[in-house]
Structure formats: structure tokens, C-alpha cells
N, C-alpha and C positions, 0 to 999 in steps of 0.2 A: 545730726549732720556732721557734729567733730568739726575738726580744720581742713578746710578744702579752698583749693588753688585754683581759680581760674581763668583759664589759658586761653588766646588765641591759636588756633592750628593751621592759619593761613599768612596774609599778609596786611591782619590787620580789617577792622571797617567789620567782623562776621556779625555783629549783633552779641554784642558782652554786655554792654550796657543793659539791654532787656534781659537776658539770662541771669546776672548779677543778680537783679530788680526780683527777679522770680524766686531767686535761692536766697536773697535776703528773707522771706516770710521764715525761714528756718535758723537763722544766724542769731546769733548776739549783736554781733562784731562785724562791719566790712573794713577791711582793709586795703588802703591805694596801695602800691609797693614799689612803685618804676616810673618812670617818665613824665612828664607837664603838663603844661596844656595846651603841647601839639597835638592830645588825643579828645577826640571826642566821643561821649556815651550819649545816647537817644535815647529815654526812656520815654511812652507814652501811659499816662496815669488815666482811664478812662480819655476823653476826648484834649487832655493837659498835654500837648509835647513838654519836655524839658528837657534840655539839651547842658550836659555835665561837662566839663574840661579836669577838673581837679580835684571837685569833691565825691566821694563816693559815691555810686549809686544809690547806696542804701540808704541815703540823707531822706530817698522820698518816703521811707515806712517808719511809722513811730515806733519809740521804743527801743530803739537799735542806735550802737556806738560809731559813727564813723571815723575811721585813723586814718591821715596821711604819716605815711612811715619815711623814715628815713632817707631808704632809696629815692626820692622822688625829688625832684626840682622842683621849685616851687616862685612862681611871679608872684608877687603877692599885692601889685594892682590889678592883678587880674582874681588874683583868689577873692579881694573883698567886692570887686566888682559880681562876682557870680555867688557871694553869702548874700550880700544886697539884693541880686536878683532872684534868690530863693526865697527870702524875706518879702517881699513884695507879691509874690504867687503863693504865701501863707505857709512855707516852709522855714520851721525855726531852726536854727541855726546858733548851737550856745555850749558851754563846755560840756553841758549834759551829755549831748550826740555829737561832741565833734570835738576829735584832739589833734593838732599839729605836732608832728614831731621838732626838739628843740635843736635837732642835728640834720634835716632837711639843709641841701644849700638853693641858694638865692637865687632866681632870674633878676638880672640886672638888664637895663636898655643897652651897657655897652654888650653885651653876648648878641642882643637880639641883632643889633648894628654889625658883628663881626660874622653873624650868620647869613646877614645878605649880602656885604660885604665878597665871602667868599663862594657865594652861588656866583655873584657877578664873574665874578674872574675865572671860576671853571668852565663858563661858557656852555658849550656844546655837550660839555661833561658834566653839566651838575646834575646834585643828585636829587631834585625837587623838594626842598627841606619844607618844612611851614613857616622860616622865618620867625620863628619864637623861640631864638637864645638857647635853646635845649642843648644843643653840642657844644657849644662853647661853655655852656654851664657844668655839663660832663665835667669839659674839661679841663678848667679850671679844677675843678673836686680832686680830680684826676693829678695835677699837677702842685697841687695845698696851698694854693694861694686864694680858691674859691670863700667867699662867705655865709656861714650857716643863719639858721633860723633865731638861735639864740646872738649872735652879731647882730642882728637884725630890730631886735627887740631891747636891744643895750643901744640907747642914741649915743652914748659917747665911745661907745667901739666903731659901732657906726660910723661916725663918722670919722674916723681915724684910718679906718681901715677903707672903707669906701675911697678916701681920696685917694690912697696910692692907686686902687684900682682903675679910679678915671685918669689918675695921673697919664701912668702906664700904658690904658687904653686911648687914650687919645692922642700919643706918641706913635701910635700904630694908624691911627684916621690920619693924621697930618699924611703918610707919608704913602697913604692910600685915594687920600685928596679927599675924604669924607667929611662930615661935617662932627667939628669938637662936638660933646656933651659939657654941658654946665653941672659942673658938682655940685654948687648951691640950689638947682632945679631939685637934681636928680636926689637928695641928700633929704630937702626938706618933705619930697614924695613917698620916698621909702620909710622913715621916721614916722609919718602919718600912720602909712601902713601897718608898721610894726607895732603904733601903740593900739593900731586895732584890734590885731592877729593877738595880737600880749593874754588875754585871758585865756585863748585855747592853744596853746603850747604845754607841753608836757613833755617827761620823758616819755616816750609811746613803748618802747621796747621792756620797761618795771611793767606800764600799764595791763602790754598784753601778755607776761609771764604771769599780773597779780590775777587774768582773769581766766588763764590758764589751768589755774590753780583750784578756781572755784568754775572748771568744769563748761567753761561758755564756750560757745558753738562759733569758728571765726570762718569768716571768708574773705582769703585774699585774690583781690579784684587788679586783672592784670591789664596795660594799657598796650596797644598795637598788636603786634601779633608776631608769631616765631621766625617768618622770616624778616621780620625787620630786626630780631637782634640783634646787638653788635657781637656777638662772639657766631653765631649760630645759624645768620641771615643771610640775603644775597648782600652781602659785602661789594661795595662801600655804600649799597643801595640801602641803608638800613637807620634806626636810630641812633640814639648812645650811651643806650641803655639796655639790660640784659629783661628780657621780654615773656622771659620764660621762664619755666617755674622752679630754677633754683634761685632766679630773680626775688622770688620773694620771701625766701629764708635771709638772702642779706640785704634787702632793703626793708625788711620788719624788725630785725634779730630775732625770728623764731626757728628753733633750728630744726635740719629733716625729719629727723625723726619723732618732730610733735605732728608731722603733716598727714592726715590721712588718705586725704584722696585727692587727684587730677582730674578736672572737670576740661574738656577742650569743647572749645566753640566756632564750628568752621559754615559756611551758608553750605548751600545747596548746589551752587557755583562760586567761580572765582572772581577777586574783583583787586586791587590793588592802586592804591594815590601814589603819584609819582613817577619818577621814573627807577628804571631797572626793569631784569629781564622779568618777563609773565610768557611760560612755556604755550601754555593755554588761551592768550587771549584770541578774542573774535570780536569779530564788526558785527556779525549779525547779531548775536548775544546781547553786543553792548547798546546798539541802536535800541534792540526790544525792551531790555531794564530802562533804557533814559526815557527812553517812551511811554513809558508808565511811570515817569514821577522818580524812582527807583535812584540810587547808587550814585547820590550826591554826598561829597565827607559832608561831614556835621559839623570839624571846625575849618573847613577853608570853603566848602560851599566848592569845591573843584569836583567835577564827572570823573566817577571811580571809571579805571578801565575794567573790562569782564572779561572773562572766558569760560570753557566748561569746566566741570568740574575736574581737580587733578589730584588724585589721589597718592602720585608718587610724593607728592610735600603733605599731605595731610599724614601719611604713613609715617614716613621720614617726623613730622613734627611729636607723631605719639611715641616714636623713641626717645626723641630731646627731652621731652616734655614726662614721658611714663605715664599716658594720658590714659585714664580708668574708661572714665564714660565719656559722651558726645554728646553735644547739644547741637542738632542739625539745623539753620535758621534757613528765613526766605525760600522756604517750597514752595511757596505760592505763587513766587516769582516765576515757575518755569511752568505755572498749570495751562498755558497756551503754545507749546511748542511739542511738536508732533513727535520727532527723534531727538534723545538726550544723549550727548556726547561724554563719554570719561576720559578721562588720561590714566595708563594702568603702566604705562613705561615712556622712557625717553630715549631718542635716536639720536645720535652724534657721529654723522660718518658712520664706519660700521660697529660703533662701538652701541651698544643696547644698555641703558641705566638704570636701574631699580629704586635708586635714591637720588636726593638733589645734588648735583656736581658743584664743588664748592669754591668753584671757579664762573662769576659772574659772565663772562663771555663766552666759555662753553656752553654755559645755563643758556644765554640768550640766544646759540646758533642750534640748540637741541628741536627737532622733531616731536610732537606728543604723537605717542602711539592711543589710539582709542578702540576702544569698545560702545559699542551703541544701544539704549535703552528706550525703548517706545514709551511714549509720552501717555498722560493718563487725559491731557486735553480735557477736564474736570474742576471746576471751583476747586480748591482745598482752604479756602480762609475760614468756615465757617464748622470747620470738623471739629469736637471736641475731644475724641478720642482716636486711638490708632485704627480703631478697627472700623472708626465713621471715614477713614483716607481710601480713596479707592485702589483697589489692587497694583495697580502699575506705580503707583507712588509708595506704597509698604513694602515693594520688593527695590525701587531705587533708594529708599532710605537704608534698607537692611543691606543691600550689594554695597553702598559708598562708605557704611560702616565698618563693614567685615573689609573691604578693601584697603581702612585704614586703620584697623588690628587694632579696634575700640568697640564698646559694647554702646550700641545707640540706648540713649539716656531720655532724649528731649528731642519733638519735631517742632518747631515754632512756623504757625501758617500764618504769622500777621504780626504788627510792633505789639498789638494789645494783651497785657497780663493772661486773658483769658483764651488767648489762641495759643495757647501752651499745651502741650500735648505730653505725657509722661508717659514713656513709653515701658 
């Protein structure tokens, strides 16, 4: 397998968490690279859901190394909250299969406070964040006054350094009329933490140059999706963090040129948490996914919005991204709907777009131009192979492929390991 990058090619929610899950049988190594645990991964293990925020997919196969790198934000009453819940459903959890990077920075309760904080006050304009400290965590990093994983695990940095931070941050709630934080709450929680987390920290970046070395198969597991990057996304609709697959050359230290391949994973339609523009959404679409259980996030439990599928961002993301193959998820979701809609271009006034316009209010006043595909109105959960899919579904996977200048790789007819399709 080599080192391969695993990409969202949408906005986020496509089913990574199962694809990860799948291409972990081949790995050494998975790799987090980006973002907290405003993301959530689903994987289903036989009839086991488990539902991941921070620790890699790969934690559910044995045998295999899981690394949070660098890049990543890290709560870390929430990371032992979810080793704890892995341990409990008999998944071990020990420095054998799990390293912490020592240069990861900290989710703190004041980030999580200054991210609701500032939804409050944009009002009409916010941008539906999860409320989990993520951007302000950014940007702290961003601005070097943030604290690392090794702070964290040093009580007497800790605490030295944490209090300026509360100091600071609650000089900002006074005047926002929010409610102080107790240093000495928050002080003796974090501490706890860190003497948890203390055995699986490492330098992660020696770790995977030493296994580099001797030749191990890594997969770096990407969190949200390309357009929520903050360089690359619908802006300011986005995370704040790089989502995409240079994201995970500097949130690993692995650099390009050990990377082999681009794996992107986008569904079968569109679906987006939040707000911002979605060219593609529908009411009809999204009543039929909710109606079947379908297209709830994993960490907020909020109704993803739908649309058809839109191929002008899937396209656009295999440039960003230099995405090789495709992992097509949720077919199965559209095996009852008679005509399947695409988006092949976008209308703006008389202007005609070929790619995402990088201008958030253009985006959101654009036209999808479609193309229509007859439905195959056929079970597909139960297909093992591509040639058990019935005709009208092997020619909409191969058309939404080639539309998005990637070589289809994977149809996934179901969350279950074995409804994987290698095409």
C-alpha cells in the first residue's frame, strides 16, 4: 500500500471513517493529521457501531500503530474520555498502538467558551461551528501563545503557563459579560489528564521517519473534508485547519515526496453540517436520506443538509487534493429514486463556472446546471462485487468518476466492512 493520504472530496461527513477502517487491513500505521473532535468517524465492526472523534480509525484492527500527529488539536478530556470508552468495548488502548504527538496543541474550556462566545455575536452570520474550541485553538497555535502536548504533561509548566491563559481569557469574558473560569478547576482537570495521556506521547514525527525506514505501510487519515479547508474551502464557512492533503505532510512531518498515493472519498450525493453555500442542495433529497435513518453528523447528532451529486467540487477537489483513486460511499442511499440529478457546471448571471468560485456569496447565488441519470430502483446493499451492481448503478458510478478526473477505486453499498466493493 506505501503511504497514502486520505482525503475528503466534499464537505466533509463522505464515510472516511469506514474507508480508513477498510484500508487499515493494509497499513502499518494510521495517521490523524488535522483537526479535533469536531470530527466524527463511524465505523461499524460487525453489528459494534463505534463512533471516533480523535483516535484513529485504525485503533479497531490489531496489530496496527495509531498516531495523532502534530497537526491536530487535541482536548484531552475528551481524548481519555473516548480511550476509556474504547477500553470498555474491549479495545486496548496502550503505547503499543497508540502515540500522541509531544508538539500537538491543547483544547482548553477557555477556546471552547470563546467559540460560542463568537457564534453568539455573529448572529445571522455565524458560521455553525461545533462549539469545541477548535478555532480558537488554531488560533492561538497561530498566534504562539497556544499550549502543547508536552506543557501539558509538565504540571509545573502547566501551571504557569495555563494561568496567564485564564488570566488573559477571562479579561475577554468580563467584558463579554460571560462567566470567569476557575484556574484552580480547570488546572487540577487538565493535570489529571496529562498524567494519563503521559505514557503515550512521543516524538511522533522520529517515530514515523524510524518506520519509514524499515519500509511500513502508513495511512494518513484526514478529518472533514476539502471544502471546509481553511485555505481551500468555502470561506469563512470552513474549519481552521488545512483539510487537505498537503495537510498532512505538515501536520505529520512526513514530507511529499515519501507520499505515494491520494485516496478521495466523496458519497454518491452531497451532504454538508452547517452553514454556507451548498450549490446542490434539495428538499426532496434530504427528506428521503432523513427518512431512512440516514445523514445525521456523528458528533453533533445535527440533520446533514443533502443535494445531488455535484461534481464541479468533486473535480475542483481532485486538483487540490492530486486525488488518484475514489472511494464512492452511500449508493445504496439513492437505490429508490427513479431520476438521479448531477451538477456538471454552475450558472452565475451569464457567467458559466467550471470550478468552485472562491467567493462564498457567488457560490451561494450560483445555479447547478444538471444532467440526469435514470435510477437503477434496485437493492444494491447486498452486492459483493461490481459486476453483482446492476447496470444503471456501474454506469452512474463510472460517469461521477470520470466527471471527477479520478479513477473509481471503492463503491461502498452499506457502513458494514463487507459491503465494500473494490472495484
Amino acid at each position: 500500500m506505501a503511504n497514502t493520504i486520505l482525503v475528503g472530496a466534499q464537505w466533509g461527513d463522505e464515510g472516511k471513517g469506514k474507508i480508513i477502517d477498510v484500508l487499515t487491513e493494509q497499513a502499518d500505521i494510521v495517521v490523524r493529521y488535522a483537526g479535533g473532535n469536531n470530527a466524527g468517524h463511524t465505523v461499524y465492526v460487525g453489528k459494534q457501531k463505534y463512533v471516533l472523534h480523535l483516535v484513529p480509525s485504525g485503533i479497531l484492527r490489531k496489530k496496527k500503530l495509531c498516531v495523532i500527529g502534530n497537526g491536530v488539536v487535541v482536548d484531552p478530556i475528551g481524548l481519555v474520555e473516548e480511550i476509556e470508552g474504547l477500553k470498555k468495548l474491549g479495545i486496548k488502548v496502550t503505547p503499543d498502538n497508540f502515540a500522541l504527538s509531544e508538539t500537538a496543541h491543547v483544547v482548553f474550556p477557555y477556546h471552547r467558551e470563546l467559540d460560542a462566545q463568537r457564534e453568539v455575536l455573529k448572529g445571522k452570520n455565524k458560521i455553525g461551528t461545533t462549539k469545541r474550541g477548535i478555532g480558537p485553538a488554531y488560533g492561538d497555535k497561530a498566534a504562539r501563545v497556544g499550549l502543547r502536548v508536552n506543557d501539558l504533561i509538565d504540571p509545573a509548566l502547566l501551571e504557569v503557563k495555563l494561568a496567564a491563559r485564564i488570566k488573559e481569557n477571562n479579561g475577554v469574558f468580563k467584558a463579554l459579560g460571560a462567566k470567569q473560569l476557575s484556574f484552580k478547576k480547570v488546572f487540577a482537570e487538565y493535570r489529571e489528564a496529562g498524567q494519563y495521556l503521559k505514557p503515550l506521547v512521543t516524538n511522533t514525527v522520529v517515530l514515523l521517519h524510524d518506520a519509514m525506514r524499515q519500509r511500513a505501510n502508513i495511512l494518513f487519515e484526514g478529518a472533514q473534508g476539502t471544502f471546509l479547508d481553511i485555505d481551500h474551502g468555502t470561506y469563512p464557512f470552513v474549519t481552521s485547519s488545512n483539510t487537505t492533503a498537503g495537510g498532512a505532510c505538515t501536520g505529520s512531518g512526513v514530507p511529499p515526496h515519501r507520499m505515494d498515493r491520494v485516496v478521495g472519498v466523496m458519497k454518491a450525493y452531497t451532504t454538508r453540517v452547517g452553514e454556507g453555500p451548498l450549490p446542490t442542495e434539495n428538499q426532496v433529497i434530504s427528506d428521503l436520506l432523513h427518512g431512512m435513518g440516514r445523514e445525521f453528523g456523528a458528533t453533533t447528532g445535527r440533520a446533514r443538509r443533502c443535494g445531488w451529486f455535484d461534481s464541479v467540487a468533486t473535480r475542483h477537489a481532485t486538483m487540490v487534493n492530486g486525488i488518484d483513486d475514489l472511494a464512492i460511499t452511500n449508493l445504496d442511499g439513492l437505490d429508490t429514486v427513479e431520476s438521479i440529478k448531477v451538477c456538471v457546471a454552475y450558472r452565475h448571471g451569464n457567467k458559466q463556472y467550471d470550478f468552485v468560485p472562491n467567493d462564498a456569496a457567488v457560490l451561494a447565488e450560483c445555479q447547478p446546471i444538471y444532467v440526469e441519470f435514470d435510477g437503477w430502483c434496485t437493492p444494491t446493499d447486498k452486492a459483493k462485487t461490481f459486476k453483482q451492481l446492476p447496470p444503471k448503478a456501474r454506469a452512474y458510478l463510472k460517469a461521477i468518476a470520470e466527471l471527477s478526473n479520478a479513477k473509481l477505486f471503492i463503491a461502498s453499498v452499506g457502513p458494514g466492512r463487507d459491503q465494500t466493493i473494490f472495484v
